[in-house]
Backbone and ligand atoms as CSV (ligand in chain L), in Angstrom:
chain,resi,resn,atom,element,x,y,z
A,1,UNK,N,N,-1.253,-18.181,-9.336
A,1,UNK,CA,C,-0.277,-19.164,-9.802
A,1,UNK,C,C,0.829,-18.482,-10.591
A,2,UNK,N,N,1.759,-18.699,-10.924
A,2,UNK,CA,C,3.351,-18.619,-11.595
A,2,UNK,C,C,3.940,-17.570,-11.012
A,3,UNK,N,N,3.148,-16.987,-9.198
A,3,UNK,CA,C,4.291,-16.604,-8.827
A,3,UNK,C,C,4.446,-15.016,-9.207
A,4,UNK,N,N,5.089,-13.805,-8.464
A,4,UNK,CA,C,4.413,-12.346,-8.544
A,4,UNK,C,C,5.592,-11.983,-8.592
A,5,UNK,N,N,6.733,-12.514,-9.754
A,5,UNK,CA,C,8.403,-11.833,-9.737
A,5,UNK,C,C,8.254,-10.970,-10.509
A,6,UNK,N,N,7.690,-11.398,-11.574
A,6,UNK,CA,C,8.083,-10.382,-12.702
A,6,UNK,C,C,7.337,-9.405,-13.188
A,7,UNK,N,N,5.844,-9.369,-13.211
A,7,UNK,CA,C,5.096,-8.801,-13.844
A,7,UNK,C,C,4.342,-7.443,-13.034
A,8,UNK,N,N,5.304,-7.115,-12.152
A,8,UNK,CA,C,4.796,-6.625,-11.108
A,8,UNK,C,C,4.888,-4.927,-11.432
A,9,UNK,N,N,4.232,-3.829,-11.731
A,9,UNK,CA,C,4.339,-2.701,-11.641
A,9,UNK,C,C,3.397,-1.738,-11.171
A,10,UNK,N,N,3.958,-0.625,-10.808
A,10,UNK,CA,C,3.554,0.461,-9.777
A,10,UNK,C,C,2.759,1.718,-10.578
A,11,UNK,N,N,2.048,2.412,-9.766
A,11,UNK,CA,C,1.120,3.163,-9.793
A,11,UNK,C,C,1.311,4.740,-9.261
A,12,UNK,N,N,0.761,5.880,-9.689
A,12,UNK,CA,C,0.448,6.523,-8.839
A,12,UNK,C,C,-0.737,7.099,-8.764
A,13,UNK,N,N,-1.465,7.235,-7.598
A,13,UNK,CA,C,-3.053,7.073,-7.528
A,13,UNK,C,C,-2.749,8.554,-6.266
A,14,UNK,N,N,-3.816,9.561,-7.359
A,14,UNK,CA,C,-4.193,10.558,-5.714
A,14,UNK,C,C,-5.190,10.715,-5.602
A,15,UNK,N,N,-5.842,11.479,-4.057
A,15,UNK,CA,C,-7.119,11.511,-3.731
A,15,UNK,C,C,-7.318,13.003,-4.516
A,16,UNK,N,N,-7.636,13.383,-4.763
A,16,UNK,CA,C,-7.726,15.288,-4.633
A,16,UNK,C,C,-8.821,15.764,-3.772
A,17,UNK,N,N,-8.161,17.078,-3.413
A,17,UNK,CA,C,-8.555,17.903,-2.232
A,17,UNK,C,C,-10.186,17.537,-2.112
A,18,UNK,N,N,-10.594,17.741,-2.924
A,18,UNK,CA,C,-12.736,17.362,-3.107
A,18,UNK,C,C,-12.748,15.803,-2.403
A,19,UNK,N,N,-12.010,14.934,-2.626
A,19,UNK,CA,C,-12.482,13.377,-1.897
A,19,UNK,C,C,-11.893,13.425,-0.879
A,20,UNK,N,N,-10.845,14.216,-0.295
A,20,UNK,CA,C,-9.966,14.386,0.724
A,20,UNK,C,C,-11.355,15.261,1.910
A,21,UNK,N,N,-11.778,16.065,0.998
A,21,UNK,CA,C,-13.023,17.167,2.373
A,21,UNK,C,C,-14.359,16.310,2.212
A,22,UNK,N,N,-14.558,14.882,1.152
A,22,UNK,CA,C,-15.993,14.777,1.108
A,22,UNK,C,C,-15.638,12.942,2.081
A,23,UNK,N,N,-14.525,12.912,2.512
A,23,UNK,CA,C,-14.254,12.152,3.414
A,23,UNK,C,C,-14.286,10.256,2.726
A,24,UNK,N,N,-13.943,10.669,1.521
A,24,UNK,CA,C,-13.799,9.416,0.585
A,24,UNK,C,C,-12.326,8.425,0.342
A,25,UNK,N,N,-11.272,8.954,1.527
A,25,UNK,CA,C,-10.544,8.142,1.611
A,25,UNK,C,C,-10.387,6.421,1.791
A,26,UNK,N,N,-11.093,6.214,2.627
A,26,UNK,CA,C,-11.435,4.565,2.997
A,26,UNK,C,C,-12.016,3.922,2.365
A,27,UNK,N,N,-12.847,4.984,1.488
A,27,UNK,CA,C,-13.790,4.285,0.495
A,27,UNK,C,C,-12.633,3.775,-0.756
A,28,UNK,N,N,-12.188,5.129,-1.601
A,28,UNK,CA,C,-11.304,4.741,-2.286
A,28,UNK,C,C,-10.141,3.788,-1.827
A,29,UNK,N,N,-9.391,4.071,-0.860
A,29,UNK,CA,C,-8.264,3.414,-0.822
A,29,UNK,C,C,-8.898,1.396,-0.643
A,30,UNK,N,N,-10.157,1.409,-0.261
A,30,UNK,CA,C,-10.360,-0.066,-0.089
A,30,UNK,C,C,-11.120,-0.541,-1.221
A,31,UNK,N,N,-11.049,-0.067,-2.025
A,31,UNK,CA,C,-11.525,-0.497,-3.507
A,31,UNK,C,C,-10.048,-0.920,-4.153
A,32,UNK,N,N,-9.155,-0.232,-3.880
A,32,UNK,CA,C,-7.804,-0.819,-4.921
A,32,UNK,C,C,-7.456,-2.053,-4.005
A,33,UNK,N,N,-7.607,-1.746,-2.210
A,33,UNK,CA,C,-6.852,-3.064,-1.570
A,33,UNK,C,C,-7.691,-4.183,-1.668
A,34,UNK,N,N,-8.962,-4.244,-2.000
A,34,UNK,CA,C,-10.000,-5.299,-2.292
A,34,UNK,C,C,-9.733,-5.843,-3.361
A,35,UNK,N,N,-9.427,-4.745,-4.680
A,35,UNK,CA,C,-8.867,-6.058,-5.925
A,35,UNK,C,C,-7.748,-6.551,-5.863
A,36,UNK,N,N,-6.565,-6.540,-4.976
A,36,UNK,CA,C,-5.765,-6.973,-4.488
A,36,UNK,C,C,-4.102,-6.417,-4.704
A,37,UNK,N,N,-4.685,-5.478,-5.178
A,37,UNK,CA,C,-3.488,-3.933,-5.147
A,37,UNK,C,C,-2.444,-4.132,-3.806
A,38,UNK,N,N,-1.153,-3.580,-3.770
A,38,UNK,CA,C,-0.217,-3.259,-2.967
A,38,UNK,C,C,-0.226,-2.345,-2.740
A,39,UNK,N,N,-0.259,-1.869,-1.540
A,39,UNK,CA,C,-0.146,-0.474,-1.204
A,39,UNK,C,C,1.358,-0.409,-0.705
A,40,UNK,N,N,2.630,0.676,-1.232
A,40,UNK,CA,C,3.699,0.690,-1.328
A,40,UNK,C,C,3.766,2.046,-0.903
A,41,UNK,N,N,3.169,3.208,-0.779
A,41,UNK,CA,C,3.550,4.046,-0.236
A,41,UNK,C,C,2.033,5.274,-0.315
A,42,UNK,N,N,2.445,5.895,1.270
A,42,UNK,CA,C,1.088,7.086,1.487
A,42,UNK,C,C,1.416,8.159,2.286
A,43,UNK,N,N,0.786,9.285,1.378
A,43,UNK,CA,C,0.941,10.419,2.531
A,43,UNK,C,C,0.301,11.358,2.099
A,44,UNK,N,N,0.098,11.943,3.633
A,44,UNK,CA,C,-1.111,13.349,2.858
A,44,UNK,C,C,-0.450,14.542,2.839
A,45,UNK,N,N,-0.739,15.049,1.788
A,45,UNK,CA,C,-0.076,16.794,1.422
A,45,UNK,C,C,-0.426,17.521,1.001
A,46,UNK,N,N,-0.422,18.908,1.049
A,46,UNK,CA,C,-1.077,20.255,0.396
A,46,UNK,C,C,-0.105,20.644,-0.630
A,47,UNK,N,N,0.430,20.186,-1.741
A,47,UNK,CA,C,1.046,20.619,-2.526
A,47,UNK,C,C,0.964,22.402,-3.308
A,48,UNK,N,N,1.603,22.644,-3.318
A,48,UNK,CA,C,2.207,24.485,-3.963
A,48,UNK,C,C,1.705,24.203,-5.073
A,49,UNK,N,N,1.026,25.489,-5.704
A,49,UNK,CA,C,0.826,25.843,-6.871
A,49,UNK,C,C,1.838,25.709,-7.893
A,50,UNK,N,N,3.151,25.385,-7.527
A,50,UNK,CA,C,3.964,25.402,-8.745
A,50,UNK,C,C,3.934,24.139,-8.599
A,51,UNK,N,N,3.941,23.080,-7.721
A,51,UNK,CA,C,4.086,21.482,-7.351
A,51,UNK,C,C,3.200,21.130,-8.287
A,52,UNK,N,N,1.576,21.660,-8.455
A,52,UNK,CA,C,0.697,21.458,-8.685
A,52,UNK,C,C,0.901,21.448,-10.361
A,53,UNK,N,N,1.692,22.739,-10.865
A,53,UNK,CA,C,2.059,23.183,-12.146
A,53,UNK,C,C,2.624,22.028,-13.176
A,54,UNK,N,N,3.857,21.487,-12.112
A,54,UNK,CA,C,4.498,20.436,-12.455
A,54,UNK,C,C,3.970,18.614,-12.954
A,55,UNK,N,N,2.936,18.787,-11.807
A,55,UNK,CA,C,2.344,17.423,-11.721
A,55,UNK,C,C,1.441,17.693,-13.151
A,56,UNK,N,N,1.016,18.828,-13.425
A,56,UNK,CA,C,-0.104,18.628,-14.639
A,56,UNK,C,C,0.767,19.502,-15.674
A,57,UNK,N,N,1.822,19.708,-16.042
A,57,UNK,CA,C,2.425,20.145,-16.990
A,57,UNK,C,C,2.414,19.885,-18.372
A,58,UNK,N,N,1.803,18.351,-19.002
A,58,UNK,CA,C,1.496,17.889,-19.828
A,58,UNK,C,C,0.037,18.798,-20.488
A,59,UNK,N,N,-0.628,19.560,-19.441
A,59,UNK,CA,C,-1.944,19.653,-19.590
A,59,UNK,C,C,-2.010,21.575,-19.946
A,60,UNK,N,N,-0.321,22.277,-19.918
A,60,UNK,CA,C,-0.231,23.674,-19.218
A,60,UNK,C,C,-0.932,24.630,-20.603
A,61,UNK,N,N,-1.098,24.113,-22.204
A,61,UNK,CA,C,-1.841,25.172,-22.710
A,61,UNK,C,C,-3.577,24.662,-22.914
A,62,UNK,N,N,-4.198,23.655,-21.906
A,62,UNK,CA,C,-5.089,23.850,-22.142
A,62,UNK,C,C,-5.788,24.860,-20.804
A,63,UNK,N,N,-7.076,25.337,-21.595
A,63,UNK,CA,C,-7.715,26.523,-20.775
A,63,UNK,C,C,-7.722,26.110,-19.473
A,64,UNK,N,N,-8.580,25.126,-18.670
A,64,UNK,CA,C,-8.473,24.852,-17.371
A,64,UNK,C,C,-7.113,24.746,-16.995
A,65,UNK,N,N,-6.011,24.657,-17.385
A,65,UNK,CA,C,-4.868,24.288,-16.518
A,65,UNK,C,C,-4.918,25.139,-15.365
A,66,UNK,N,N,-4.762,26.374,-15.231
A,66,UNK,CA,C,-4.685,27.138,-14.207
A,66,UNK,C,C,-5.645,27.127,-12.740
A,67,UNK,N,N,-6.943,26.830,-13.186
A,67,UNK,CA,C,-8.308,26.373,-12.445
A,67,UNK,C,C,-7.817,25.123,-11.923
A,68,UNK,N,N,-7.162,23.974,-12.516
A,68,UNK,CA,C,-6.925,22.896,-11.790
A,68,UNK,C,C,-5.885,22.959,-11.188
A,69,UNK,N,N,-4.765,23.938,-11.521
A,69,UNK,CA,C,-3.515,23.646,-10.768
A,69,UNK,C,C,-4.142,24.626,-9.195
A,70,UNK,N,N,-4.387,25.293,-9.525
A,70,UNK,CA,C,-5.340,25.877,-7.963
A,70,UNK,C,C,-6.336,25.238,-7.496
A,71,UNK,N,N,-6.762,24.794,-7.793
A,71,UNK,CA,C,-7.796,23.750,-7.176
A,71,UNK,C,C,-6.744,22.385,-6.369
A,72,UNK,N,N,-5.937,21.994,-7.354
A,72,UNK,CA,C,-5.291,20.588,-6.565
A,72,UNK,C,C,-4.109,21.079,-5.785
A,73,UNK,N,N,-4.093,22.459,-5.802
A,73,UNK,CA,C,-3.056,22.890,-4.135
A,73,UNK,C,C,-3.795,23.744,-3.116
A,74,UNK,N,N,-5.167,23.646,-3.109
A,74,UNK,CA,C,-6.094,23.917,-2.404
A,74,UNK,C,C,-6.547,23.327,-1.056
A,75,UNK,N,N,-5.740,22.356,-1.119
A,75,UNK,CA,C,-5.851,21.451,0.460
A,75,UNK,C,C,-5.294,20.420,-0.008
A,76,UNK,N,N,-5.474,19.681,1.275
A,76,UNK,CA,C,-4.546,18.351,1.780
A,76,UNK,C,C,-4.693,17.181,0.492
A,77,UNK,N,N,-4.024,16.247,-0.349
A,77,UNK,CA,C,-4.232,15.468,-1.192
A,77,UNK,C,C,-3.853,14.556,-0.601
A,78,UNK,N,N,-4.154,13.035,-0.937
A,78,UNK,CA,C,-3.631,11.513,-0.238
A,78,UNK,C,C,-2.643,11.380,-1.320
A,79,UNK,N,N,-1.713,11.159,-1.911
A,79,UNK,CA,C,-0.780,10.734,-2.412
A,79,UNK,C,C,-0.306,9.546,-1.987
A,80,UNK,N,N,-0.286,8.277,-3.260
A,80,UNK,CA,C,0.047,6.771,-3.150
A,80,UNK,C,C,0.931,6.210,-4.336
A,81,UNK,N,N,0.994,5.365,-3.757
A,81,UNK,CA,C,1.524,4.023,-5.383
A,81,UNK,C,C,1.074,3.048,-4.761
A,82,UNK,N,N,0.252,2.198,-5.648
A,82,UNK,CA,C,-0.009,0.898,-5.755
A,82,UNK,C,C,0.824,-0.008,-6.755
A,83,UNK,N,N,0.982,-1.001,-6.085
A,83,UNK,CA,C,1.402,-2.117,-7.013
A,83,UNK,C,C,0.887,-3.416,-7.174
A,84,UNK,N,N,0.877,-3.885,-8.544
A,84,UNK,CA,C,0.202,-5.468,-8.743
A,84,UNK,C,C,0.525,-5.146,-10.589
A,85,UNK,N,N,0.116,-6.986,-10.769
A,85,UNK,CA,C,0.602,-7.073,-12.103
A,85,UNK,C,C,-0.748,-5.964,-12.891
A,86,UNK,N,N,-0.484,-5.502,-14.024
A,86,UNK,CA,C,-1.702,-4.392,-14.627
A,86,UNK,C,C,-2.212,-3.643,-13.543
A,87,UNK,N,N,-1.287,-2.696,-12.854
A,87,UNK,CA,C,-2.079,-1.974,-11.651
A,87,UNK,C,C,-2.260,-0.591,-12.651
A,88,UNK,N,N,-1.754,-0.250,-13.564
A,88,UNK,CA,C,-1.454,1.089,-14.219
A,88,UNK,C,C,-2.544,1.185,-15.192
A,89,UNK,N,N,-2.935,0.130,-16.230
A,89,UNK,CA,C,-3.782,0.347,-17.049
A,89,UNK,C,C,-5.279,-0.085,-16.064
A,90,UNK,N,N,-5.620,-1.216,-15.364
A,90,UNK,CA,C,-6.864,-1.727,-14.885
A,90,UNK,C,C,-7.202,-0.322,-13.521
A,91,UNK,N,N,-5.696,-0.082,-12.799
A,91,UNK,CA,C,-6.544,1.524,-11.505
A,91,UNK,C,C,-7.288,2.057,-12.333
A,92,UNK,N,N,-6.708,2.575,-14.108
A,92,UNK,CA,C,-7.878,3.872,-14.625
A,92,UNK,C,C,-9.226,3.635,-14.614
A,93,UNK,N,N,-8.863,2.237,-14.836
A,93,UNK,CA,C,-10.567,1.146,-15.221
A,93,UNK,C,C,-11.265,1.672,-13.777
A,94,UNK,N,N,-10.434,1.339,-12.697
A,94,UNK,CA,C,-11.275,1.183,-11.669
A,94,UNK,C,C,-11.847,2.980,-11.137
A,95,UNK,N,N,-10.874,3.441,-11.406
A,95,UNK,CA,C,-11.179,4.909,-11.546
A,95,UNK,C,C,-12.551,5.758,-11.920
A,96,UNK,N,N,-12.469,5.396,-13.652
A,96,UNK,CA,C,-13.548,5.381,-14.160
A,96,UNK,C,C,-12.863,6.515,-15.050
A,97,UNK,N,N,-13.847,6.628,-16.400
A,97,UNK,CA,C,-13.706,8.525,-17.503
A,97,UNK,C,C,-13.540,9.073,-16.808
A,98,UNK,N,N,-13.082,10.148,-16.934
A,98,UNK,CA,C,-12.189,11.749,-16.499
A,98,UNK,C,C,-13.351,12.187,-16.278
A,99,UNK,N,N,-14.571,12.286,-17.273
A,99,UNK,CA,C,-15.667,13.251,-16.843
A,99,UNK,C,C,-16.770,12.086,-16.293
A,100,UNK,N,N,-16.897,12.492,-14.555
A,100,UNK,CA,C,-17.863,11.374,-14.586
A,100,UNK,C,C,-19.397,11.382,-14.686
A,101,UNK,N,N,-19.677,12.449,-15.742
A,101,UNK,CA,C,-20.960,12.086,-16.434
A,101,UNK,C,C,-21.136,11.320,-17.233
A,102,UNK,N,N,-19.949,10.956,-17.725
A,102,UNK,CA,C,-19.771,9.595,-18.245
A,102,UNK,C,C,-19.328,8.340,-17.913
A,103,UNK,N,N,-18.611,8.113,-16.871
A,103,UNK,CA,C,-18.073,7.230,-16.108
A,103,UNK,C,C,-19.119,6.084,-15.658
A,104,UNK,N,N,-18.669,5.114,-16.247
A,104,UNK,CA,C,-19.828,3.910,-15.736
A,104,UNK,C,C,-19.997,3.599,-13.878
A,105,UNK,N,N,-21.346,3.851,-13.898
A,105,UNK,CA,C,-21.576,2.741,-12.731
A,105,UNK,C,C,-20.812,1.580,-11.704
A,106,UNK,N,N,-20.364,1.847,-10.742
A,106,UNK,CA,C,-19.387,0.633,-10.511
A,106,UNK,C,C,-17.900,1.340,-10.476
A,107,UNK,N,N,-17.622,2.303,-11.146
A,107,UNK,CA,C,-15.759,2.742,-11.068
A,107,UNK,C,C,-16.050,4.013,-9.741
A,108,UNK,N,N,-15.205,4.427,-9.441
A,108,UNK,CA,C,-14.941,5.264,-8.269
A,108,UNK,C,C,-15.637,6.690,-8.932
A,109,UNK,N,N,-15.423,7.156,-10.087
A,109,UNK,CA,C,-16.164,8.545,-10.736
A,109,UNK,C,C,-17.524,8.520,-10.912
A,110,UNK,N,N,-17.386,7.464,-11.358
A,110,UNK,CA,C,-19.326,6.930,-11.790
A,110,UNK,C,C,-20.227,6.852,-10.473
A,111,UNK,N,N,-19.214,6.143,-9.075
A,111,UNK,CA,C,-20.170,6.010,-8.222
A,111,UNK,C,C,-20.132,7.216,-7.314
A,112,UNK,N,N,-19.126,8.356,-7.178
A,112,UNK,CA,C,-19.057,8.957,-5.977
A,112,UNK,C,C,-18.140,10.776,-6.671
A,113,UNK,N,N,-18.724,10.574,-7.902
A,113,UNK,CA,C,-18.606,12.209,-8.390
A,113,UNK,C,C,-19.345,12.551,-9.635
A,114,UNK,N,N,-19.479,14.071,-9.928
A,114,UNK,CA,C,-20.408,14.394,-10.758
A,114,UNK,C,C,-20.072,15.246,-11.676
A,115,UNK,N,N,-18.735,15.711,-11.399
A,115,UNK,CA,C,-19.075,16.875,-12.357
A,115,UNK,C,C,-16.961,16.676,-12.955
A,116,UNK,N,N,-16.367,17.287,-14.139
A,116,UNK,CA,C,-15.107,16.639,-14.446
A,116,UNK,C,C,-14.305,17.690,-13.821
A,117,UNK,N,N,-14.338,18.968,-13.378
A,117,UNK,CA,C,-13.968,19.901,-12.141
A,117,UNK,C,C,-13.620,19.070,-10.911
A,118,UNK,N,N,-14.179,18.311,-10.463
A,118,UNK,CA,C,-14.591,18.138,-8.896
A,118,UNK,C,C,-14.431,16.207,-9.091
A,119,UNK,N,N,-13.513,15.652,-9.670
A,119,UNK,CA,C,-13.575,14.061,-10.216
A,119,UNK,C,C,-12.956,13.462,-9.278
A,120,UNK,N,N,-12.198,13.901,-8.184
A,120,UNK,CA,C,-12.004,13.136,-6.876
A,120,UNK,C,C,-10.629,12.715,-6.802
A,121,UNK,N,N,-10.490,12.036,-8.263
A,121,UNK,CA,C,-8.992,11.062,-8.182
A,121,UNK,C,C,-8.412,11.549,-9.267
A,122,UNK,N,N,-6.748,10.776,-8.881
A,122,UNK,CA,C,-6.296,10.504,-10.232
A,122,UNK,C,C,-5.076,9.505,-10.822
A,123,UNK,N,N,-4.671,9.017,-11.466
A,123,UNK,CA,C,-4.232,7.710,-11.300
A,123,UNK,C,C,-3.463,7.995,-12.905
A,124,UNK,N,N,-2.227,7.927,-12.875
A,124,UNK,CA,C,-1.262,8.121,-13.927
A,124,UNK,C,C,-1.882,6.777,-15.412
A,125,UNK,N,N,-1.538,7.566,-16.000
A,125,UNK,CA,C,-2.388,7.046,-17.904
A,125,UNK,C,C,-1.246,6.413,-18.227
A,126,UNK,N,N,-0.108,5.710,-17.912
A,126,UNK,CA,C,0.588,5.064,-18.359
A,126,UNK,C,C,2.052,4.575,-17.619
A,127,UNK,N,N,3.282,3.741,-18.166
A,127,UNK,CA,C,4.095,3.602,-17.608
A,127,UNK,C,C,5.121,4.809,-17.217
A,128,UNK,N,N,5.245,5.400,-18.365
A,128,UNK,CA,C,6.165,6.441,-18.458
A,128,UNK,C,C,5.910,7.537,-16.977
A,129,UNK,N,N,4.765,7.761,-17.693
A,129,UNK,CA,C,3.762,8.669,-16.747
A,129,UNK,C,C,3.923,8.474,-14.935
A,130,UNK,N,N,3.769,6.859,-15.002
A,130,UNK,CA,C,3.827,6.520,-13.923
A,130,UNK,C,C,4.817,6.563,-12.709
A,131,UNK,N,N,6.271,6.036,-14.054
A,131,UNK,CA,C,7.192,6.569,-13.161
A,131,UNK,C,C,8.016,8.060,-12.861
A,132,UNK,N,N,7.229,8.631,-13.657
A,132,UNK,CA,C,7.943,10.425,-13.356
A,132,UNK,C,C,6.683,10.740,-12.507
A,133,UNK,N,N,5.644,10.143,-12.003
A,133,UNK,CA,C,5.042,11.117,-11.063
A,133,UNK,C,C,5.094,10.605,-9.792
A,134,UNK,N,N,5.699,9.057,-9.934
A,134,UNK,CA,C,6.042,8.581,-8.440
A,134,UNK,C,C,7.416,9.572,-7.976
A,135,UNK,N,N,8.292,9.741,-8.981
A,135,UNK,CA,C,9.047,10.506,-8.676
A,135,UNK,C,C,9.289,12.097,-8.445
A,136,UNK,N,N,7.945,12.201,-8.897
A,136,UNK,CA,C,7.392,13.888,-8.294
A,136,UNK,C,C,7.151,14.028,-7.074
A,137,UNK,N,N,6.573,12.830,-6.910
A,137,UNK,CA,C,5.686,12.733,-5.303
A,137,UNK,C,C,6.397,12.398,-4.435
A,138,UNK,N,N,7.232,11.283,-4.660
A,138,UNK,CA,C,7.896,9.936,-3.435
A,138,UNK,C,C,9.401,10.292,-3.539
A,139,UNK,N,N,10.421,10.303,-2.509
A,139,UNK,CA,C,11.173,9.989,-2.532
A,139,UNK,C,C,11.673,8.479,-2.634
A,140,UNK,N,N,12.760,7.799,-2.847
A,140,UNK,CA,C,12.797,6.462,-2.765
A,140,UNK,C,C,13.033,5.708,-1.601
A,141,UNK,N,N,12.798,6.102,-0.755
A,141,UNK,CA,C,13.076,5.921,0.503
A,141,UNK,C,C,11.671,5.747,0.789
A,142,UNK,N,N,10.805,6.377,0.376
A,142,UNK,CA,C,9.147,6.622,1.109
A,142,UNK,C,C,8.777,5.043,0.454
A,143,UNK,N,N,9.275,4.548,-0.230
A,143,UNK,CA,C,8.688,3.474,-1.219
A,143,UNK,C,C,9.146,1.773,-0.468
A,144,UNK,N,N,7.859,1.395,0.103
A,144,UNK,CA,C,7.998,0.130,1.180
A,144,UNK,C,C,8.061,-1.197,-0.095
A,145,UNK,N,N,8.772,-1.948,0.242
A,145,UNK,CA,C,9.180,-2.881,0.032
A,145,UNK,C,C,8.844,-4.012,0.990
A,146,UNK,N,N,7.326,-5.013,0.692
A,146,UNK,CA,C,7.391,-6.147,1.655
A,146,UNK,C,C,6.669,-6.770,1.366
A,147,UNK,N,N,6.434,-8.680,1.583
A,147,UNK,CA,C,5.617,-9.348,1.020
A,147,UNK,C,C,4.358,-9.422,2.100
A,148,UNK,N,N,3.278,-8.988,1.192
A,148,UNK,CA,C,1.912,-9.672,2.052
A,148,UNK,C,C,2.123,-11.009,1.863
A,149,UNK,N,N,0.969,-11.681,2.943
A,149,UNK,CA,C,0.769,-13.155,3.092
A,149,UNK,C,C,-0.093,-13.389,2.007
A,150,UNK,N,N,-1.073,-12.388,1.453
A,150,UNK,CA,C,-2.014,-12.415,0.396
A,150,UNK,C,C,-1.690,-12.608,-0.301
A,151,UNK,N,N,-0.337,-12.522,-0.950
A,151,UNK,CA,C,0.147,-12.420,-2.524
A,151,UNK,C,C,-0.066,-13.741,-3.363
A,152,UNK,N,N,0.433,-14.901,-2.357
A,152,UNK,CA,C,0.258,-16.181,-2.693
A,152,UNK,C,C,-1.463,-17.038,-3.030
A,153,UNK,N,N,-2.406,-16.065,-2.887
A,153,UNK,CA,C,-3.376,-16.186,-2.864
A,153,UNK,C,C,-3.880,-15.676,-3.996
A,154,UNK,N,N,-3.349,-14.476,-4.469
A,154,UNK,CA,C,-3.933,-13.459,-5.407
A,154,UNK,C,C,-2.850,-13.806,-6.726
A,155,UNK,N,N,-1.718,-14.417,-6.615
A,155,UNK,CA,C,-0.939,-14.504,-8.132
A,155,UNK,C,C,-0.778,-16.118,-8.187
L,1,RTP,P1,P,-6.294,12.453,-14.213
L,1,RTP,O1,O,-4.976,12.692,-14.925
L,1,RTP,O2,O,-6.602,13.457,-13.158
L,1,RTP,O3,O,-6.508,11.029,-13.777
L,1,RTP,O4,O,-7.384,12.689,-15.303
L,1,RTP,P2,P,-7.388,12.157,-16.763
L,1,RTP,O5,O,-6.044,11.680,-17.181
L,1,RTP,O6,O,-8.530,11.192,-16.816
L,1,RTP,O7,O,-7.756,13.475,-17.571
L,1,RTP,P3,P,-6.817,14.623,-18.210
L,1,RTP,O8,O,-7.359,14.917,-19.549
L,1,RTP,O9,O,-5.376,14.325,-18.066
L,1,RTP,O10,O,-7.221,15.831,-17.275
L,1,RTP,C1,C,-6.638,15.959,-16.023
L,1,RTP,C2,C,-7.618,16.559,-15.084
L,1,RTP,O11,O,-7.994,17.850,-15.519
L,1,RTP,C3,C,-9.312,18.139,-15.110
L,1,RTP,N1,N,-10.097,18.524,-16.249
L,1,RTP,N2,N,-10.901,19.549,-16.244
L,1,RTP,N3,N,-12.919,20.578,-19.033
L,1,RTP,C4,C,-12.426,20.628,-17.822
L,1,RTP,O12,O,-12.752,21.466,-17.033
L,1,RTP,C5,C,-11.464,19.615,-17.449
L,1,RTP,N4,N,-11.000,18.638,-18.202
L,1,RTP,C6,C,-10.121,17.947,-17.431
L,1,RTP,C7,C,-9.865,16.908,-14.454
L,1,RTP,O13,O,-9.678,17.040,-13.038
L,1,RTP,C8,C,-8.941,15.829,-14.966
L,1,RTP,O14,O,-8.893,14.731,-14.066
C-alpha cells in the first residue's frame, strides 16, 4: 500500500569468486528476489587486482587487505544492485555477520559458509557506500529501469 515512488533505494550485492565456484548463484540471487527485491542490474566479472584494491580501499591498512584483494580478483564475481524500500540496511540482514561463525541460521553466511576468508557475499554497509560502489561496478547505462507486475503486490 502507499505506492513504491519514493522510498525506493538501491544496493550493491556481489557473489565472490568462492559462491561463484561452489555454484551458489541461484541460491543467493533467489533469496533477495523472494523477499521481493528488484533486480536492476547483473553481470559476471573477474575483476584486476587493482579493481579489487579500489572496491576494498576503505579496508587498505588492515592486515588481510592484500589476501582479500587477491582472493576477490581470483575469478569470475556476479556483480548486482538490488532495489526496494530498506534494500541496503535489511540485504546485510539477509546476508548475515561478516564472520559466519557467527552469522545466524537462516541469513545466506550462517546457512551456506564457514569460515570469514571464504564468506561468499557482499552487500554495501550503507547509503554512501552504496552509491560509490554501484558506481565502481555499473555504468549508468547497465542500470534497468522497469516496473514489475509484483510491485503492486509487495508495496
Ligand atoms: P563485506 O563488505 O564483504 O560485505 O563484508 P563486511 O562489510 O561484513 O566486512 P568488512 O569488515 O568490511 O570486511 C570485508 C571483507 O573482508 C574479509 N575479511 N577477512 N580477519 C579476516 O581475515 C577478515 N576480516 C574480514 C571478509 O571477506 C569481509 O567480507
Amino acid at each position: 500500500s502507499g505506492g513504491a515512488c519514493c522510498r525506493m533505494e538501491r544496493t550493491f550485492i556481489a557473489i565472490k569468486p568462492d559462491g561463484v565456484q561452489r555454484g551458489l548463484i541461484s541460491e543467493i540471487v533467489s533469496r533477495f528476489e523472494r523477499k521481493g527485491y528488484k533486480l536492476v542490474a547483473i553481470k559476471l566479472v573477474v575483476p584486476s587486482k587493482q579493481f579489487a584494491e579500489k572496491h576494498y580501499h576503505d579496508l587498505k591498512e588492515r592486515p588481510f587487505f592484500n589476501g582479500l584483494c587477491d582472493f576477490l580478483s581470483s575469478g569470475p564475481v556476479l556483480a548486482m544492485v538490488w532495489e526496494g524500500e530498506g534494500v541496503i540496511k535489511y540485504g546485510r540482514k539477509l546476508i548475515g555477520a561478516t564472520d559466519p561463525s557467527k552469522s545466524e541460521p537462516g541469513t545466506i553466511r550462517g546457512d551456506l559458509a564457514v569460515v570469514v576468508g571464504r564468506n561468499i557475499i557482499h552487500g554495501s554497509d550503507g547509503p554512501e557506500t552504496a552509491k560509490d560502489e554501484i558506481a565502481l561496478w555499473f555504468q549508468p547505462k547497465e542500470l534497468v529501469s522497469y516496473t514489475s507486475n509484483e510491485e503492486k503486490w509487495i508495496y
